[in-house]
Every structure is written in structure tokens, then in C-alpha cells.
C-alpha positions, 0 to 999 in steps of 0.5 A: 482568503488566508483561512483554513478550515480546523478540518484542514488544520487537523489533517495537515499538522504533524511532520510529513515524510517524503522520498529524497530523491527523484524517483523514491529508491534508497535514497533516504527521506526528507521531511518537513513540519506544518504547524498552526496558530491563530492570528486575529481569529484566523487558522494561520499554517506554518511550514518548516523543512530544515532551516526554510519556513513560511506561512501557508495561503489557501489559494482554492486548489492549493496551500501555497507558502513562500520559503525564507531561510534562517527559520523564515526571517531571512531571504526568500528561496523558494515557494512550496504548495501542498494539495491532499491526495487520499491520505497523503500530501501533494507537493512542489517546489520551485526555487526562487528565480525559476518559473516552473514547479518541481515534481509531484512528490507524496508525503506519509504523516509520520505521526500517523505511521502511514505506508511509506510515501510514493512518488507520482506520475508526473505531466502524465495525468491531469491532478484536476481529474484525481483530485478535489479542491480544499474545502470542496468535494463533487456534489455527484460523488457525494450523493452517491455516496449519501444514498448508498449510505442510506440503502446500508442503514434501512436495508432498502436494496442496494443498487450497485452493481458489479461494474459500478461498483469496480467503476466507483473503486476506480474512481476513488483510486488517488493514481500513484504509481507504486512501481517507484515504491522503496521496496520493503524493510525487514528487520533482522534481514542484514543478519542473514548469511545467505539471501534468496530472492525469488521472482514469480511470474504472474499466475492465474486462476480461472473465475468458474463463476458468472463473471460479474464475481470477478468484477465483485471482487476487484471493486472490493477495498483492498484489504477485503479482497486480501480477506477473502483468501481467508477460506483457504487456510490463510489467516486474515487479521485487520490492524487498521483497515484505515490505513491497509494495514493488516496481519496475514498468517499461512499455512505451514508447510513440510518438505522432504528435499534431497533426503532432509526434512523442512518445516516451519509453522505458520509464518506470520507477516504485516501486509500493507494494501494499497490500491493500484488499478494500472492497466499493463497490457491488453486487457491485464490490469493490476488492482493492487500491491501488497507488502508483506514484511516477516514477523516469527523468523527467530528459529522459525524453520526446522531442518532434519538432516537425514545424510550423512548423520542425523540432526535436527536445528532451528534456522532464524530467517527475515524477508520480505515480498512484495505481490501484484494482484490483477485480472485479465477476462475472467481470471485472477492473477498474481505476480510476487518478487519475494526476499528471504535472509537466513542464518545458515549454520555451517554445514555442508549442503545445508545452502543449497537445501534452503536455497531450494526450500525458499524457492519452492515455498515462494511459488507454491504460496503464490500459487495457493493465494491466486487459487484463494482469491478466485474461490473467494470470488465466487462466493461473494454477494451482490450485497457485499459491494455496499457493505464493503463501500459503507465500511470502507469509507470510500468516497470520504475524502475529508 
């Protein structure tokens, strides 16, 4: 059956984005465009990348098309399948004459402005085990989700625990591997004259709580377990919790280095969450990533230099960070590999003061986000995994 369901159809027409190479590093994007048509009352997709093209087949498991060049008129050069996974597309190609499928590459609408895509892990993990069929979704998952649904709607009690909750979050999880992500794109970063960069171990911050908040915690989405730092002065603001995107404001701050003077109000940053739950070692295991990318930096830090004259200027910066959350036993942990650009005017010492600033803000905003999440933890609910489960949409694969 040729078909595709107008469900299907509207999810899978746009132009999807893709990392180059092998591995998803600084190697630029490629991208291609699906279209749809109507041919004797039936749903027909079309594919095209560059001057390669063909119509779409459902197969049960996958989209499959054979690729033609000169815009599908011509000769045939290979095949392509596509599969949904989460809010991405799954594909492989094989050129014509080889008999084993490329790759598992994620593509990112374009149109919908989603994270950049990722590369997966390959011949590691069954896709049978992380994925659905087109058309189909487990009759389990399914009502587990109608009935957590009803408990929400007539406030009958809910019953997900902590670990189940975790489980179901777990389960959900599309399994990327975000270690091959291209790293963050900062504007105004190219602009700076001087560049730290500042790698933070993991630090940790003890639960002092039952242990099931803990779990409470890292069975939440994503995005409200980066809300729950919002207690502690950090400022958490949705943007589109469909997609894990969000504002994120700190605290400012005001160091004395070195006889010199530093602040900067709030800064603000887009964060971007995506869901991880990769087990490093023992029982370490990380729940999920986030991009932070500078919003404010123009003039954003004042310097007042106290030696060997007094002054006062505004110093533009740009930069980036990138955070790990885990736990292990009964702690929260962090871990951030953070880049920050200035424009440094020049004057004497001035780098070695910054350079010094950069980093002790870096470990010190680590440190209060970890001690954040675990105060979070403990004020969380037994109710809040439902509320969350139902808000977050979790389990609608559409």
C-alpha cells in the first residue's frame, strides 16, 4: 500500500536538515525536501535532495523511494528510507549496486525550527526497540497513557510512582546520542578578541530527602526539571516546551579581582533541552543536555579598575555552554563545557582579569544550578509526575 495517512503527510512535508558528514561535527548540512500530491485519490510523497528524486512507498516500518538523478527522470542511483523518530526523521541510503543500508542519520524540520539534528548510534540498539511502525503505536503505552490521562481530567488519584514514572520517561526517550551534537552557534562570538573556554567537572549535590524526589525529579520532561532551579533566583521562561526550548536568566553577580571591580546584570540565554538518559559508568547516568546560547552580551560586563588609574568601561561578550545533568545513588550532578568571547579593550591586565572572571563565574553558576536542582527535588510532589506526564505530551508519538 502506496498510501500515507494526511497525519503522516503533514508531519513529513517540508525540508529536513541533516549533518554532512559522518559524525555530525562542523561539517556543514545537507538537506532535502518531501512534497505531497494526490494521484487517483491516494496520498503520493515525493523526495528530492539536490537534483536526486523519487516517490515515496509505505512499506509498514518505513518510507522507502528509489532515487533517480536529473529530478528523478533519469538514472537510478540509489534508495532512501525514512522512519519517525520522536520529532525527527530517520533515514539511510544505499547507492545503487551496494546491498547494505548507509548510516542512521536524524534529520530537524527546517520549517519547524527544531534542535539541530543528531547523529545515532549505529548497530548499537535494536530501532525495533525505539521505535513504532508508520501508522501504529503500542496498545500498552497507549492506555497507560488514556488512563493517566483520565485520573488528570477527574482528579481521581494518580497512580504513578516515582520509579514508574522515571521508567515511562525512559522509555519514551528516542535514544540519540548527543555526544556527536555540533556544538552550539553563538552570534557575535567570531567578534571576540579573546576566548575562554572553561571545562567544569561534574559536581554534585546530595538529595536530603526520601530518595524517591530524586527519581520524582528525573522522571520529569526536560524542560521542568530545568524549571525547578527556578526557586533559586534563576529565571525559567518557556518558549516552546514542544520543541525543549526556553529562556533561562541568572543571577547577577559582582567580583572584586585583583583590586578591580566586575559585574554583569542578569544574563540572558536560549536553552534548548533534549532528553539523554545514557548510563556512563557505575551507577552514573545522564538525563539530559542543554544548550545555553547568550542573548544580552552587548556592553553586558562592567569592569572598574581601581590600579594604577581609576576607570570604568563596558565589555560586549558572546559564548555558549553546554550542561549535563545526571544522578548517581542520591545526588544530582552537573557537569558544563562552557565558551565565552570578549571584546577586550586594550589595556594592560585587563586579559588576565577577564580570563579570571570567566572562569570563576563558569564554576560558580555550575555550582549553584546543581544545588538548585537538588533543593527542587525536594519540594517536589507525588502529583507533579502526572501533571507533568499529561502537559508534556509524553507518550504521543503522532
Amino acid at each position: 500500500d502506496e498510501s500515507v495517512s494526511d497525519e503522516d503527510a503533514a508531519f513529513l512535508v517540508g525540508t529536513w536538515r541533516y549533518a554532512k558528514d559522518a559524525q555530525g561535527f562542523g561539517q556543514g548540512y545537507r538537506s532535502y525536501t518531501i512534497t505531497t500530491f494526490t494521484q487517483k485519490e491516494t496520498n503520493r510523497l515525493y523526495i528530492c535532495e539536490d537534483d536526486r528524486a523519487g516517490y515515496l512507498e509505505n512499506t509498514g516500518e518505513w518510507l522507502q523511494a528509489e532515487l533517480r538523478d536529473s529530478d528523478g527522470c533519469g538514472s537510478f542511483v540509489g534508495s532512501v528510507r525514512l522512519q519517525r523518530q520522536g520529532e525527527g526523521l530517520l533515514s539511510n541510503y544505499v547507492k545503487a549496486g551496494a546491498s547494505t543500508w548507509g548510516d542512521d542519520v536524524i534529520g530537524a524540520s527546517v520549517t519547524w525550527k527544531l534542535p539541530d539534528p543528531v547523529k545515532l548510534f549505529t548497530k548499537s540498539s535494536s530501532w525495533q526497540a525505539v521505535s513504532r511502525s508508520w501508522g501504529s503505536e503500542s496498545k500498552e503505552k497507549e492506555k497507560r497513557n488514556a488512563s493517566l490521562e483520565a485520573s488528570a481530567q477527574d482528579g481521581s488519584p494518580a497512580e504513578l510512582s516515582a520509579s514508574e514514572a522515571l521508567e515511562a520517561r525512559r522509555e519514551e526517550s528516542s535514544g540519540v546520542n548527543l555526544d556527536v551534537l555540533p556544538l552550539p552557534d553563538a552570534p557575535g562570538l567570531a567578534d571576540a578578541n579573546l576566548v575562554v573556554k572553561v571545562d567544569v567537572d561534574p559536581i554534585s549535590s546530595q538529595v536530603k530527602t526520601d530518595p524517591d524526589q530524586l527519581a520524582r525529579l528525573m522522571g520529569l520532561s526536560g524542560g521542568r526539571i530545568l524549571q525547578t532551579m527556578g526557586s533559586e533566583g534563576w529565571e525559567v521562561r518557556p518558549v516552546d516546551t514542544s520543541k525543549g526550548l526556553y529562556e533561562l536568566a541568572l543571577p547577577s553577580v559582582r567580583y572584586e579581582i585583583m583590586g578591580s571591580v566586575v559585574s554583569i546584570p542578569a544574563p540572558l540565554f536560549s536553552c534548548t533541552v533534549r532528553d539523554s538518559f545514557s548510563k556512563k559508568s557505575g551507577n552514573f547516568e545522564e538525563r539530559l543536555q542543554g544548550d545555553l546560547v547568550m542573548l544580552n552580551g552587548k556592553d553586558i560586563l562592567t569592569v572598574e579598575l581601581g590600579f594604577p588609574f581609576r576607570t570604568k568601561f563596558s565589555v560586549s561578550a558572546a559564548g555558549w555552554a553546554r550542561a549535563k545533568i545526571g544522578w548517581e545513588d542520591d545526588k544530582v550532578t552537573v557537569a558544563n563545557q562552557i565558551v565565552i568571547g570578549v571584546e577586550v579593550p586594550k589595556v594592560p591586565g585587563l586579559p588576565n582579569i577577564l580570563q579570571f572572571f570567566i572562569n570563576s563565574y563558569g564554576k560558580e553558576a555550575t555550582q549553584q544550578s546543581v544545588d538548585a536542582l537538588a533543593k527542587g527535588a525536594g519540594t517536589l510532589k507525588p502529583e507533579d509526575a502526572l501533571a507533568d506526564w499529561v502537559a508534556s505530551g509524553l507518550g504521543r508519538m503522532a
